[in-house]
N, C-alpha and C positions, 0 to 999 in steps of 0.2 A: 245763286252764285254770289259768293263773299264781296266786298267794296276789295280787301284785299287782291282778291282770286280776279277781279276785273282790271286792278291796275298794274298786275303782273302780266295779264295774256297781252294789256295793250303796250304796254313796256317792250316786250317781244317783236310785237308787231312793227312798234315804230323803231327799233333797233335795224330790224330785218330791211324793212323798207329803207332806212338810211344807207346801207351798208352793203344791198343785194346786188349791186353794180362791183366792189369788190370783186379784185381776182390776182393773182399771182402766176401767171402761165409759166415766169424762168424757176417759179419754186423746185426745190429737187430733195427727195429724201429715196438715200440712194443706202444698199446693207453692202456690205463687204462682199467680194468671193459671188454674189449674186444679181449678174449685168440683166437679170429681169425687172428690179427696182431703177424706174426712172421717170427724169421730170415729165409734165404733160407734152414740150415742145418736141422733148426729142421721142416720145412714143409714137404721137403721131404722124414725124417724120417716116415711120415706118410705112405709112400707108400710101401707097402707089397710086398714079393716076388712076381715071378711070374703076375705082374701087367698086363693089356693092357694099355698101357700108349699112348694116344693120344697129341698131337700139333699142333700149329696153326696157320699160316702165309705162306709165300710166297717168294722165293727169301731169300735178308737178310732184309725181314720185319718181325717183330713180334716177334725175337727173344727172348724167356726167357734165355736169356745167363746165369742169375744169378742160377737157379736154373738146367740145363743140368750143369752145374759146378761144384753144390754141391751133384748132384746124383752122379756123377762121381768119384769126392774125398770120398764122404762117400765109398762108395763102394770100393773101393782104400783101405780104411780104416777098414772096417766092414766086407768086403764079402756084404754087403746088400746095398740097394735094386739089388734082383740079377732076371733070367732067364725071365728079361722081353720082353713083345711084344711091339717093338714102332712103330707108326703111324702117316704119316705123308702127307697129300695125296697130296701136291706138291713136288717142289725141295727148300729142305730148308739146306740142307747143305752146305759147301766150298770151295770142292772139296779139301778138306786137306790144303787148303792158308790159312785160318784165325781162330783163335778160337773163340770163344762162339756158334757157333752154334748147330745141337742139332746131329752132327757128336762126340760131346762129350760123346756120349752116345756107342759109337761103340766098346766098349770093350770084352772082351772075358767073358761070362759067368755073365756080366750086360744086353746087350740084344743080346738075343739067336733068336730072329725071328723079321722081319720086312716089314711092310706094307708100301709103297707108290706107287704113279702114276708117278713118274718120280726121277728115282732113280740114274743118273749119278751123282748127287753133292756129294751124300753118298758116298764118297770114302772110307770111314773107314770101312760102313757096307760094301761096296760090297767086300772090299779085307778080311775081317771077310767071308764072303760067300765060295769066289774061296778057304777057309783055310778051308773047312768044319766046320766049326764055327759057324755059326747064317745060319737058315733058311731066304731065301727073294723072298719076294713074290710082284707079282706085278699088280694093278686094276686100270682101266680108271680111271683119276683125278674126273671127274665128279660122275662117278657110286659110289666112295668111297663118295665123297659129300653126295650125295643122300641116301646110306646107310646107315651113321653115322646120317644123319638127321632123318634116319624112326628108328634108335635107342632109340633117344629120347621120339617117340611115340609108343614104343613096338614094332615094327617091327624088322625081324633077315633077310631078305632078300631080293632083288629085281629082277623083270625079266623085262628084256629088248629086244628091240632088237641092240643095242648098242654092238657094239665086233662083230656081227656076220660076218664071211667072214675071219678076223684077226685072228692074232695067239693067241688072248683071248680065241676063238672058240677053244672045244677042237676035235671038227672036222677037223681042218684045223691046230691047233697049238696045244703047251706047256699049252696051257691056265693061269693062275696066276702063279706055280711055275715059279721061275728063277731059285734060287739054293738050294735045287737039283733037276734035274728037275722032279722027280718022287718023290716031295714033295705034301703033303698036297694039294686037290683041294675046291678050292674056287667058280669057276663056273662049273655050267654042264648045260647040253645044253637037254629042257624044251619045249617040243610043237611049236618046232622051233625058241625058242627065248633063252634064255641065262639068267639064275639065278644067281645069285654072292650073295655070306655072308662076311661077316667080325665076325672077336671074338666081342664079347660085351665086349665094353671100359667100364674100371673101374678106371681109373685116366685122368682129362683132364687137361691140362697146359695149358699157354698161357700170353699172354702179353698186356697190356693198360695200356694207358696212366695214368687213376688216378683210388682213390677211397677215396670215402666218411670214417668217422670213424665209421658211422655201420657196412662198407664194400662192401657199395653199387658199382658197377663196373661201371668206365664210359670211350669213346670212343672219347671221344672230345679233337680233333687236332690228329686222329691216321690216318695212310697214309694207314689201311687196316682194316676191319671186319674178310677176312679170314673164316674160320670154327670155332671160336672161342664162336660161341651161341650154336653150333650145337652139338660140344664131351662136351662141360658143359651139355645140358641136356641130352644127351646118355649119361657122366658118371651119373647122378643124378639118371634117367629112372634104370639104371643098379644096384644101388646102390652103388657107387663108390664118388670117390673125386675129388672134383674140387680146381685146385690153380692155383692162380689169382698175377700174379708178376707185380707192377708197380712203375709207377717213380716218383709220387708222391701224398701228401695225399690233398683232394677238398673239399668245403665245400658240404654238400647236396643241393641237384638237382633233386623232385621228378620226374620232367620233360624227364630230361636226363640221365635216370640212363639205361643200356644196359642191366645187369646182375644184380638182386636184391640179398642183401645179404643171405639171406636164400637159394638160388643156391651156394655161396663158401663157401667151409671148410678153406681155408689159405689167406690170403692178406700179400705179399713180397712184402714190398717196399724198392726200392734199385736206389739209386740217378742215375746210369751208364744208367739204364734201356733204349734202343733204341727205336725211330719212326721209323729210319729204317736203312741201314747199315753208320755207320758214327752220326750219328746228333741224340741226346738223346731226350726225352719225354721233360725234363724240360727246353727243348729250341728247341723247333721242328722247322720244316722248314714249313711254311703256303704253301705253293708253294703246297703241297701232299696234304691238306687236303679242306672240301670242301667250308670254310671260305675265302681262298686264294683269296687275290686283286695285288697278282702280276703280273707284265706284262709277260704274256707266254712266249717269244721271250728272257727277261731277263731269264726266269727259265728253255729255252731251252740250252741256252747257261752255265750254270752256270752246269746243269747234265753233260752237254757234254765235257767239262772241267774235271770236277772231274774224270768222267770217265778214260780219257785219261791219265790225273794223275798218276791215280790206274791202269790204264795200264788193262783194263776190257773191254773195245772195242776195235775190232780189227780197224786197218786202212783201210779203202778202196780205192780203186786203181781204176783209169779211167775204167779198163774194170767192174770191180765193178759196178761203177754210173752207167754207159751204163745199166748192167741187172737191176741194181734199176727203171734205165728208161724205158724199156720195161715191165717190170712186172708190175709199174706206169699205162703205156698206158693200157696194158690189165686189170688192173681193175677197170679203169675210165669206158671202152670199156662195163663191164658188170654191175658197179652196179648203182641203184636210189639213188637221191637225198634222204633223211631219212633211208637208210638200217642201221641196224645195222651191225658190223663188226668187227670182231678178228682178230690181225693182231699178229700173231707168230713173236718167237726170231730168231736171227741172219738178211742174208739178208730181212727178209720180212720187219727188222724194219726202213729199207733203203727206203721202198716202204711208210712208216708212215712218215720218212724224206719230204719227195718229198711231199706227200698232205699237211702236214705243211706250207711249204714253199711255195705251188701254192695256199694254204689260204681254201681247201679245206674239210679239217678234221672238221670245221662247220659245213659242210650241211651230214656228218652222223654221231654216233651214234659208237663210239669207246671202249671196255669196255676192261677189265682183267679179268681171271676167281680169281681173290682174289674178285670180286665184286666192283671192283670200274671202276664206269661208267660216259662216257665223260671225256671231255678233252683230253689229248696227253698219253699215257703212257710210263712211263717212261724207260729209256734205262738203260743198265749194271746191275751193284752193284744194282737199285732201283727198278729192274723189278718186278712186281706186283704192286707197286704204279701208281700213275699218276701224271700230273699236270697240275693244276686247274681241279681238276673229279669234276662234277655237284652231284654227287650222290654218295653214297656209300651202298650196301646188302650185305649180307654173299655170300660165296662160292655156298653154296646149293642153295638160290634165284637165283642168277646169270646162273646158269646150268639152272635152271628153264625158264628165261627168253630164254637162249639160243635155247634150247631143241624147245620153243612157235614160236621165230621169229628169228633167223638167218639166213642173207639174204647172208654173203659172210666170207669166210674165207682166209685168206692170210696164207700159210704155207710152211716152209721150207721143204728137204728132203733129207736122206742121199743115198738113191737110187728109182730107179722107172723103172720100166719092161713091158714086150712086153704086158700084161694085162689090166696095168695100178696101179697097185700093188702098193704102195709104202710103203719104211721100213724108217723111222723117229728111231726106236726102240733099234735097236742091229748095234752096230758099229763093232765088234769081238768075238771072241769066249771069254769064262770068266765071269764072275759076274764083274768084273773091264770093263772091253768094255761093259757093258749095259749102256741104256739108259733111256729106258722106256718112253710111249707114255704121259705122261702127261694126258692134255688134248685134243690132237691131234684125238685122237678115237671118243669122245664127242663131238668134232669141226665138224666132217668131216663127222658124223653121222647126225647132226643137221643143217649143213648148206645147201644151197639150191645151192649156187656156189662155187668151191671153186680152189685156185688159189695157185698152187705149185710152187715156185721159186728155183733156184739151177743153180752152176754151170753146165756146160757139161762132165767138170772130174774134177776128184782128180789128182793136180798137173800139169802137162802141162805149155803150155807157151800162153797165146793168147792176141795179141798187138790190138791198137786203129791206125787206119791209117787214118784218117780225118772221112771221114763219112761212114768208114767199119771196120770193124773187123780179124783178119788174125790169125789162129789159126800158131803158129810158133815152138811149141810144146809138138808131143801128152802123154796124161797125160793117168789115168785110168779111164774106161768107167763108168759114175754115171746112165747112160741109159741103160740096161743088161737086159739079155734075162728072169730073174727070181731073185726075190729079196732075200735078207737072211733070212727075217723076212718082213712078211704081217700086216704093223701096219695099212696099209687103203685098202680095198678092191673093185678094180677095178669092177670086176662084181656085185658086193652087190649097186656099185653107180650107174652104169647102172640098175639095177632092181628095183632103186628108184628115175629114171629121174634125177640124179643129173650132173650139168653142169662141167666138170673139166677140167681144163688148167694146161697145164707143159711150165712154160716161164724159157727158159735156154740162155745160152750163144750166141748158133747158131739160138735159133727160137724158135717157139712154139707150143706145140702139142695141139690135144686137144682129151680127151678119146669117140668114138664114137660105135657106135653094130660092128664097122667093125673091131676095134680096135687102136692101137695108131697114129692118124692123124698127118701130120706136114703141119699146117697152115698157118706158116708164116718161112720165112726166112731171117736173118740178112744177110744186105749188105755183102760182100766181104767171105760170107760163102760157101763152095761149095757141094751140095748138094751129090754128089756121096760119093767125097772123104772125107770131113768132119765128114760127118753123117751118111750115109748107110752104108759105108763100114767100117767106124770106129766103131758106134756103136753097138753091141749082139743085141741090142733090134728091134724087128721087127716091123719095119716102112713105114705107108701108106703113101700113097703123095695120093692128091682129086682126085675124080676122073676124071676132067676135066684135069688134069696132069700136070695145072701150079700152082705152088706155090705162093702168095704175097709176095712181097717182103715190109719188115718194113721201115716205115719210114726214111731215113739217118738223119735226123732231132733229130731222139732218141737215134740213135747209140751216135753220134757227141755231142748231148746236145747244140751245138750252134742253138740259137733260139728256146729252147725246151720250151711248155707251154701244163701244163696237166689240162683240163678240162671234165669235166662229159659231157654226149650226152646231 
């Protein structure tokens, strides 16, 4: 990356960050003869008490900053729009760092109940929650897809076998409540499979690029689809309201039109309106979208920057690279050439680093559950995007495709037990310590192999000695004898032949009828005192009673080269 090319992205950044509290709520750009062009105040005045108010993006893509703004202040102002239910079936909020997003909404007695699939960036709803304040309720990212999408065709519910085994199950868990948890239930459990509803949404928001002066909606240069087809026609199906916030007005295009104007009640156009967090509609970055002729390697470099800027990824540290490496090797180890493949946030997107860079992210089939498929996806602040995606679908196709052919999933963990159990889900007691599985339950349901990465504890000290590893300080066990929360279930994956791998610090498990195997062991690890005796979790070694030892080649990284069998 150029000295130039570095004092441009930070240019950017620090522009942004000065500027991203900016807002205009009485802005108005209004077309003649067409009373659907209007400011953000008074679209939202449209929206009645009591609303199901739906949205639609991913990460900080898609944001309607302008109009979670002006529900806000109105309300501030009016008491109204008040005792709404908002929904949201990613993580779309900021974790209380940045405004406009739809954390704006998290007030006392504006909304009283709330829907998502992964609910840690809600910091505002969830400390509203631990307040007895807003009911929060919580459904696999996909199963809410899928719902919201059978809304549009009359449907009020779905049965799955998806959740079951998890603490969705209300055999085994909480099922949907979080807070309280002897709140309102959403699944029950159906001829041994698992039924989930949602309210029927009666307002959907959302964000695009442009629209025509009839009002036609259109998607071109946008870094996401999102759910954004899906609560427009479940609100429609419902009879409710659709409003349509973008960032600037297009000539028609019967060709390319997304959302015809007869589906929106409102069109806000508002200059500020974002592609995605940082870089607005009306100067978007191509890199995101599927027109893009940038060279990948510049647009690798130029995220990874900004990132670091914003101080949004963490640093990784030799011992870091090292598990990025082994987790690398183990899923070269298991997947084909053409699989498709989900690769989870945190270290797994370490393991997306490394196929990058070894030029392998080519020969498969990389997607986001926002529906943007191919190319790299993108890291931090942009996660839901991509760059250079070949394709872009909605939320709901995407599950669909997944649910059809998902060959391998790469997924982080915040524990994992003598079962094989693992909770991704609940970090502490509190509606503030949730998490919420996202798409992790839909992943892990769907895929056919799937590949858990994680440290060996929380905090500890463990050093790079050339080509071993020396743990130099013990930390707290992430391997335990029984999880907090069942966000994937061990036995449900053995009941349905599914291949699972735990690549940790010390080695690799792998879950078998016998139960938790360790297949391999990094160099300079030592199998008694390391790991049996360290770890709660109860631990097989094969039955042949030696263990492999990993490569020193992977530990080390000198001379490391990851290719598919």
């Amino acid at each position: 990356m150029t000295l130039f090319s570095k004092i441009s992205v930070l240019y950017h950044v620090l522009k942004w960050r000065l500027t991203w509290n900016r807002r205009d709520t009485h802005y108005r750009f209004t077309i003649p003869d067409n009373p659907k062009f209007m400011g953000p105040r008074d679209a939202v005045k449209l929206i009645p008490d009591g609303a199901v108010v739906a949205a639609s993006g991913l990460g900080a893509n898609q944001w309607a900053s302008i109009l979670y703004w002006s529900i806000r202040e109105l309300f501030q102002e009016t008491g109204h729009p008040r005792d709404l239910t908002v929904m949201a079936i990613g993580g779309m909020g900021a974790r209380g760092r940045a405004p406009g997003s739809l954390e704006e909404l998290g007030l006392p007695g504006l909304c009283t109940r709330f829907f998502s699939g992964h609910l840690e960036t809600f910091k505002a709803m969830l400390r509203l929650a631990d307040q007895g304040k807003l009911e929060l309720q919580c459904i696999p990212q996909g199963v809410m897809a899928f719902l919201i999408e059978g809304q549009g065709h009359g449907e009020t519910s779905l049965l799955t076998s998806t959740g079951i085994g998890t603490f969705m199950d209300p055999r085994v868990g909480r099922g949907s409540p979080v807070r309280p948890p002897a709140g309102e239930q959403w699944v029950a459990v159906e001829n041994g499979k698992l039924r989930y509803r949602l309210p029927p949404i009666t307002v959907a928001m959302f964000n695009a690029p442009s629209a025509d002066r009839e009002g036609n909606i259109y998607m071109r240069h946008t870094a996401m689809l999102a759910e954004s087809r899906e609560i427009a026609k479940a609100a429609r199906a419902n009879g409710g309201l659709v409003i349509v916030n973008v960032g600037y007005v297009v000539e028609k295009n019967s060709d390319d039109i997304f959302l015809p104007a007869s589906d929106v009640d409102a069109v806000v156009v508002y200059p500020r309106t974002e592609q995605t967090g940082s870089v607005k509609h009306r100067k978007h970055w191509p890199m995101f979208t599927t027109e893009s002729d940038m060279p990948i390697a510049e647009s690798v470099a130029k995220l990874k920057y900004a990132n670091e800027t914003l101080r949004i990824t963490p640093r990784r540290t030799a011992v870091d690279d090292s598990l990025a490496r082994l987790a690398a090797t183990a899923f070269a180890e298991n997947v084909r050439r053409g699989s498709l493949v989900n690769i989870g946030v945190g270290l797994p997107e370490e393991v997306c680093r490394l196929l990058y860079e070894a030029g392998l992210y080519e020969d498969i089939t990389l997607f986001t559950e926002s529906g943007v498929i191919g190319g790299l996806p993108a890291p931090g602040v942009f996660f839901g995007a991509a760059i250079c995606p070949k394709k872009m679908i909605t939320s709901a196709e995407i599950f669909h495709r997944c649910y059809e052919s998902l060959d391998v999933s790469i997924l982080g963990m915040l524990q994992c037990d003598s079962d094989g159990n693992v909770n991704v889900s609940k970090r502490g007691e509190g509606a503030i310590n949730y998490v919420g599985p996202g798409g992790f339950i839909d992943f892990t349901t769907a895929a056919r192999t799937i590949i858990f990465v994680s440290s060996w504890m929380l905090g500890g000290k463990i050093r790079l000695e050339g080509n071993a590893l020396r743990i130099v300080e013990y930390g707290k066990p992430k391997f335990i004898a029984n999880v907090d929360e069942i966000t994937f279930s061990g036995r449900q994956a053995l009941a349905t032949g599914k291949k699972v791998l735990y690549v940790s610090n010390v080695g690799i498990f792998q879950l078998t009828p016998r139960g938790m195997e360790l297949v391999r062991i990094v160099p300079g690890i030592d199998i008694r005192k390391d790991i049996l005796d360290f770890s709660p979790m109860r631990i097989l070694l094969p039955e042949s009673g030696d263990v492999p030892t990993v490569d020193p080649i992977v530990v080390s990284g000198k001379g490391f080269r990851l290719s598919f069998k």
